[in-house]
Residue frames as a rotation matrix with the C-alpha (Angstrom) as fourth column:
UNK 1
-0.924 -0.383 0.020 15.30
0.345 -0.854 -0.390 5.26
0.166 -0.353 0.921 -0.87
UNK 2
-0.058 0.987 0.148 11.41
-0.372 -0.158 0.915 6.03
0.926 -0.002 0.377 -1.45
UNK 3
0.188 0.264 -0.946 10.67
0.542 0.775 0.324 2.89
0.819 -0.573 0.002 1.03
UNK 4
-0.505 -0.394 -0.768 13.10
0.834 -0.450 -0.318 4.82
-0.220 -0.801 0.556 4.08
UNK 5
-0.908 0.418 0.027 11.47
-0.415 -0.889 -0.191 8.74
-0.055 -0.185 0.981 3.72
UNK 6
0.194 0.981 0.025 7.80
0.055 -0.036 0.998 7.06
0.979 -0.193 -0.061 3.62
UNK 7
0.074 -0.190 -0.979 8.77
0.688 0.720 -0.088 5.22
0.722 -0.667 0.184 6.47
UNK 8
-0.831 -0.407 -0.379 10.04
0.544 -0.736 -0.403 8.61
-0.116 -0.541 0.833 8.41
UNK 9
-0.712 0.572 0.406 7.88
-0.254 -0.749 0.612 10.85
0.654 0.333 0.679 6.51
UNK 10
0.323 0.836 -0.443 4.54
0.270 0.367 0.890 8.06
0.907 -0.407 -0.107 8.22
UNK 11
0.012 -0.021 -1.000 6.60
0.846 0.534 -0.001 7.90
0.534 -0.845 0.024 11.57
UNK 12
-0.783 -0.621 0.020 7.16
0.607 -0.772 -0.189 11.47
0.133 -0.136 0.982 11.89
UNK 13
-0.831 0.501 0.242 3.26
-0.517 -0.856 -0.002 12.45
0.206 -0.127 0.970 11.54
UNK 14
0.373 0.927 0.037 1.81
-0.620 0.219 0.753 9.85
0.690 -0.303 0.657 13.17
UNK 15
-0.317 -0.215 0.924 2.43
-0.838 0.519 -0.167 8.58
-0.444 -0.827 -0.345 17.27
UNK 16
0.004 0.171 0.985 2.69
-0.455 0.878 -0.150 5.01
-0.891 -0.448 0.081 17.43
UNK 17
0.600 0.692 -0.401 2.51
-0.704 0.219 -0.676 4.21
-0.380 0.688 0.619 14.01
UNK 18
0.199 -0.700 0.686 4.11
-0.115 0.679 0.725 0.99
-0.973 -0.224 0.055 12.85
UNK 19
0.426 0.095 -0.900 5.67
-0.903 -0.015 -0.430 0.84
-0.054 0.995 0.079 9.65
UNK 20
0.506 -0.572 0.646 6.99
-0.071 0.718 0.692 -2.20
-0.860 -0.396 0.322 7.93
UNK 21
0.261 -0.240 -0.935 9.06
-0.916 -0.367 -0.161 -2.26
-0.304 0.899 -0.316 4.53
UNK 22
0.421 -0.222 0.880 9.40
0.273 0.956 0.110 -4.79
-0.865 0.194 0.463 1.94
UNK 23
-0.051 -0.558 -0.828 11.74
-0.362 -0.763 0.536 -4.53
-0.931 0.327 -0.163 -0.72
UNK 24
-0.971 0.206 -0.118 9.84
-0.007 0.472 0.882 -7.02
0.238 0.857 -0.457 -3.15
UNK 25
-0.177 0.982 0.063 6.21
-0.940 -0.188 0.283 -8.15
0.290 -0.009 0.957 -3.85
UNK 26
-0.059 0.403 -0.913 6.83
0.332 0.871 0.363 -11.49
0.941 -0.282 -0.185 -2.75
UNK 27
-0.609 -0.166 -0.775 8.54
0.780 0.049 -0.624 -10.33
0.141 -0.985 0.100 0.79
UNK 28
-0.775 0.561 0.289 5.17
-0.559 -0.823 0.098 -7.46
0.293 -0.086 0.952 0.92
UNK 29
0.022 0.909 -0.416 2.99
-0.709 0.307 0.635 -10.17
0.705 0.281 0.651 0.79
UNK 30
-0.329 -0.224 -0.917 4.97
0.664 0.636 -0.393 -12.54
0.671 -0.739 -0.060 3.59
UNK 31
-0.954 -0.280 0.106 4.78
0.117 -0.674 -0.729 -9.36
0.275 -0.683 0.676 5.88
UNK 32
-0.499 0.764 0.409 1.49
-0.782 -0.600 0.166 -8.62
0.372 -0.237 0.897 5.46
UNK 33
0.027 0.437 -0.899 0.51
-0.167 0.889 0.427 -12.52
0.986 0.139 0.097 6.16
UNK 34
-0.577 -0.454 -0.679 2.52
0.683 0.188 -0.706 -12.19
0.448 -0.871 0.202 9.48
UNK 35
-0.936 0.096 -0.338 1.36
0.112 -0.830 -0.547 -8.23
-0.333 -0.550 0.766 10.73
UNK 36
-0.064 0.978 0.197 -2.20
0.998 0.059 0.034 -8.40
0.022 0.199 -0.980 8.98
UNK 37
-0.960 -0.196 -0.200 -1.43
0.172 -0.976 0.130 -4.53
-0.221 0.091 0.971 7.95
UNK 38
0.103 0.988 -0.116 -4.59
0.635 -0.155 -0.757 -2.12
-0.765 0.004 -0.644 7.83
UNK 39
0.905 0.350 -0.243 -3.30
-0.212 -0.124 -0.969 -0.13
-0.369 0.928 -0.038 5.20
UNK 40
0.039 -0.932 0.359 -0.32
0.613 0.306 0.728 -1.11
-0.789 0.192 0.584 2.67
UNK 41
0.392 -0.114 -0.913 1.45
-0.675 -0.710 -0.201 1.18
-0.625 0.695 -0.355 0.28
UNK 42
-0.088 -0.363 0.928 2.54
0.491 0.794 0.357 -0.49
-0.866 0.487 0.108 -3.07
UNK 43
-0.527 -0.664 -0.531 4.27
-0.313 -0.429 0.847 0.36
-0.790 0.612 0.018 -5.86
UNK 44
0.656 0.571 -0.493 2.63
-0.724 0.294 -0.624 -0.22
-0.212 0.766 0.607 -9.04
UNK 45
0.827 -0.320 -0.462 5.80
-0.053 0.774 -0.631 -2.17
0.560 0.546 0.623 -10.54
UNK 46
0.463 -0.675 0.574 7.83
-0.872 -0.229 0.433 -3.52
-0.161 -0.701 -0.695 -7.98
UNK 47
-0.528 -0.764 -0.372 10.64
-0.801 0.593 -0.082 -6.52
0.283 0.255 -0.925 -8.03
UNK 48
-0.949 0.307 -0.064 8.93
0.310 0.883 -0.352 -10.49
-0.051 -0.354 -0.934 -7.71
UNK 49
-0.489 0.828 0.274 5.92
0.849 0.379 0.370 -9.21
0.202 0.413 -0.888 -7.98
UNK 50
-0.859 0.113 0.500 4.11
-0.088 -0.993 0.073 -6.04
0.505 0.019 0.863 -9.07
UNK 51
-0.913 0.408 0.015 1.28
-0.378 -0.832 -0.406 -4.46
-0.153 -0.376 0.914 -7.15
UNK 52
-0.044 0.993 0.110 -1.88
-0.999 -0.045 0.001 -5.12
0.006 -0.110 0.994 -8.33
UNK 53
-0.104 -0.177 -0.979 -0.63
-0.382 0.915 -0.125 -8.70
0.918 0.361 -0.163 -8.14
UNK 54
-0.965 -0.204 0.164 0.08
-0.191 0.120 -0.974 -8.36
0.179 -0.972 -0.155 -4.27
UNK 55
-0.488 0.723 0.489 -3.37
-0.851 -0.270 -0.449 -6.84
-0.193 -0.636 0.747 -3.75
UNK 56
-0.057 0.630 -0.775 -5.06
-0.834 0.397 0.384 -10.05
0.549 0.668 0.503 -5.64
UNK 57
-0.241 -0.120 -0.963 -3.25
0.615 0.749 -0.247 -12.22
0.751 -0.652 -0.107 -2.84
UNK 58
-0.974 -0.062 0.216 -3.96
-0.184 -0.334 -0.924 -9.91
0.130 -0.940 0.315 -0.16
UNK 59
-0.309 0.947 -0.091 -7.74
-0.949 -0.301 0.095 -9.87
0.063 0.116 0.991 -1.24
UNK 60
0.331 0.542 -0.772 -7.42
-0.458 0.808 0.371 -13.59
0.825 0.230 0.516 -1.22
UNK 61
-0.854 -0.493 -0.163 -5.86
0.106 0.142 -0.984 -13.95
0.509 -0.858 -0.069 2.15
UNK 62
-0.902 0.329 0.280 -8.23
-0.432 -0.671 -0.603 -11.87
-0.011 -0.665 0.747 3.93
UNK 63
0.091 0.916 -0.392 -10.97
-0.922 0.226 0.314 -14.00
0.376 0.333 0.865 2.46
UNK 64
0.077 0.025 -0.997 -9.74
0.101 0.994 0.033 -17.09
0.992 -0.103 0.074 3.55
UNK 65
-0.531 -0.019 -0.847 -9.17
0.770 0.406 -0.492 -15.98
0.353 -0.914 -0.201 7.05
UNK 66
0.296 0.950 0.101 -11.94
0.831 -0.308 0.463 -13.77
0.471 -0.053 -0.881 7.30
UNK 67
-0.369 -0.523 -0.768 -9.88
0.821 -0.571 -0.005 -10.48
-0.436 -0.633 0.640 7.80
UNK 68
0.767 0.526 -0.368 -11.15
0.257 -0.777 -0.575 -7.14
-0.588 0.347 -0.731 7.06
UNK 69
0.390 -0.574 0.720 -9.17
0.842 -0.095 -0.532 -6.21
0.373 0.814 0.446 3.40
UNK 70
-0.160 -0.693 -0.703 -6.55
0.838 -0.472 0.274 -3.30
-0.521 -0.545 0.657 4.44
UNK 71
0.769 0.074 -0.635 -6.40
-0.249 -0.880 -0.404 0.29
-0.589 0.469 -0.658 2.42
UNK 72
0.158 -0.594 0.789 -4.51
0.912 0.394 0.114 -0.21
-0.378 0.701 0.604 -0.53
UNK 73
0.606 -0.147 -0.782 -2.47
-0.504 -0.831 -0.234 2.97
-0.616 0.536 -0.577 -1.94
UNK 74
0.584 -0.600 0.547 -0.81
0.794 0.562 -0.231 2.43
-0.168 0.569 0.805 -5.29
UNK 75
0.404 -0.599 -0.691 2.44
-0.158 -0.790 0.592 4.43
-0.901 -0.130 -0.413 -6.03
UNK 76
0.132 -0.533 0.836 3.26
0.849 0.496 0.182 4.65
-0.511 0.686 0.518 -9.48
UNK 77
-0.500 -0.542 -0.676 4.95
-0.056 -0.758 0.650 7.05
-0.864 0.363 0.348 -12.12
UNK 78
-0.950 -0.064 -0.306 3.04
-0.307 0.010 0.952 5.74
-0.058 0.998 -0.029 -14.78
UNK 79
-0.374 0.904 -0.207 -0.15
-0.898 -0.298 0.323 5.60
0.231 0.307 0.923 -16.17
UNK 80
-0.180 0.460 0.869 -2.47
-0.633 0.622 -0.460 2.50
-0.753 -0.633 0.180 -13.85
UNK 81
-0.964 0.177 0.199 -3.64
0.249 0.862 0.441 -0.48
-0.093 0.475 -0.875 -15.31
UNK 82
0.098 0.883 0.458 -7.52
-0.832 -0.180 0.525 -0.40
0.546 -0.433 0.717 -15.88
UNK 83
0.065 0.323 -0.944 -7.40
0.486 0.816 0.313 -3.12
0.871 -0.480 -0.104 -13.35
UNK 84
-0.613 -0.254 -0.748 -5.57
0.789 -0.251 -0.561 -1.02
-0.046 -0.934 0.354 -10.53
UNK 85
-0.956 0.223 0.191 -7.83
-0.286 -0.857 -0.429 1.97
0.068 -0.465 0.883 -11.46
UNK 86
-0.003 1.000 -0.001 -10.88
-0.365 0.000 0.931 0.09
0.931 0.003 0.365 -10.83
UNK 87
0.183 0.132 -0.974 -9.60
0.747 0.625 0.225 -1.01
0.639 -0.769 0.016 -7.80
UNK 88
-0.847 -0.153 -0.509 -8.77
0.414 -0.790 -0.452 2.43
-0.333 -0.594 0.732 -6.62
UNK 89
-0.582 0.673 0.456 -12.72
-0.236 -0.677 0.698 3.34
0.778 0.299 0.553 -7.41
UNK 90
0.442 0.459 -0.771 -13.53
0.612 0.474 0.633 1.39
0.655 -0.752 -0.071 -4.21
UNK 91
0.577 0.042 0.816 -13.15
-0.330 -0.902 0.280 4.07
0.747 -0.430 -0.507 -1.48
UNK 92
0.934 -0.346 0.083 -11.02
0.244 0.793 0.558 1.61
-0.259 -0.502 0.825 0.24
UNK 93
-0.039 -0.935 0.352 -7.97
0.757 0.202 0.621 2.61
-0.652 0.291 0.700 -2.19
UNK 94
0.994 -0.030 -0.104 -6.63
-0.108 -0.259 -0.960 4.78
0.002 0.966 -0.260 -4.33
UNK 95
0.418 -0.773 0.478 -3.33
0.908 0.331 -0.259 5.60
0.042 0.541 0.840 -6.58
UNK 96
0.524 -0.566 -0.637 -0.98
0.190 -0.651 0.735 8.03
-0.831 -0.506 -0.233 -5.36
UNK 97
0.740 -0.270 0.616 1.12
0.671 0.227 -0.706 9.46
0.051 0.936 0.349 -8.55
UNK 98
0.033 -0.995 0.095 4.89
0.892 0.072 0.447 10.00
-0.452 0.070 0.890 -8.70
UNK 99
-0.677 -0.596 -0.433 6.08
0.412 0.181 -0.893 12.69
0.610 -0.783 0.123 -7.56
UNK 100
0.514 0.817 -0.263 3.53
0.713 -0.236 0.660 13.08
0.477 -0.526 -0.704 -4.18
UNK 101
-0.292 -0.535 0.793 4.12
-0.519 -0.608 -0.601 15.83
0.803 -0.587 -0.100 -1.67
UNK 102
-0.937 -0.107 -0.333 4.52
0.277 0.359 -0.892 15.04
0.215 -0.927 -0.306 1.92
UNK 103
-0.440 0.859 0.260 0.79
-0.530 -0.015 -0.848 16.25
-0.725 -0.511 0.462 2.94
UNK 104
0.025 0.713 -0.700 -0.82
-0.909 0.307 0.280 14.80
0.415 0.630 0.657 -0.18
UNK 105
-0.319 -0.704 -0.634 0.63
-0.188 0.703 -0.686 11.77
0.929 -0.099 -0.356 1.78
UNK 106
-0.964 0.129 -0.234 -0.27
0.254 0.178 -0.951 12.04
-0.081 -0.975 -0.205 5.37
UNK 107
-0.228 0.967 -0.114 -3.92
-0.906 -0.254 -0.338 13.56
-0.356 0.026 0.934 4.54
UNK 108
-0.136 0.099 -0.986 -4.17
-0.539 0.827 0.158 9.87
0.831 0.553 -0.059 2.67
UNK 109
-0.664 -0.365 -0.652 -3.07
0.293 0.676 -0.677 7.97
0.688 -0.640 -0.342 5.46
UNK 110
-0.880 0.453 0.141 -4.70
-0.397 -0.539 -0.743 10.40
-0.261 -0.710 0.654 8.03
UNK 111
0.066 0.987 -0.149 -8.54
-0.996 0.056 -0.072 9.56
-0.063 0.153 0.986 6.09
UNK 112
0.000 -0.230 -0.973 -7.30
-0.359 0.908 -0.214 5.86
0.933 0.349 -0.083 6.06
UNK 113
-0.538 -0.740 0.403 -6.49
-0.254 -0.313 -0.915 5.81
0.803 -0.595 -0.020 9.94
């Protein structure tokens, strides 16, 4: 349910914007292999594989084919790993916390854009 109101919530305040949804961390990580996303949202603890697990393969994609590393937002209800909050100290990412409002949202995305 989250996954379907980002999804609106993104298409609704931004033209053109493609969204894509995965409903695990393996099938996040097939998508992004295929669509080379610029930024990806990601649960902290999500089915097949959690978050800060994705980003570790995304970070190791992009290195092997020399792709520029995407914005990473984590979405979680609970308190970050210290891994994911040092990776949201790179201005590249941060960690969105449960429950967000709809502009704290798009003003992300919008400085990501």
């Amino acid at each position: 349910m989250i996954r379907r109101l980002f999804e609106r919530l993104l298409k609704g305040s931004f033209e053109n914007l493609q969204v894509t949804q995965a409903e695990t961390g393996r099938q996040a990580l097939e998508l992004f292999t295929e669509h080379h996303h610029s930024v990806i949202i990601l649960d902290v603890i999500m089915p097949a594989m959690h978050g800060e697990d994705v980003f570790t393969e995304v970070a190791k994609i992009c290195k092997e084919r020399l792709w520029e590393m995407p914005h990473c937002i984590f979405y979680t209800g609970f308190m970050p790993s210290t891994q994911v909050t040092e990776i949201a100290r790179d201005s590249r990412h941060t960690i969105l916390r449960k429950p967000v409002s709809r502009n704290e949202i798009v003003s992300i995305m919008e400085s990501f854009l």
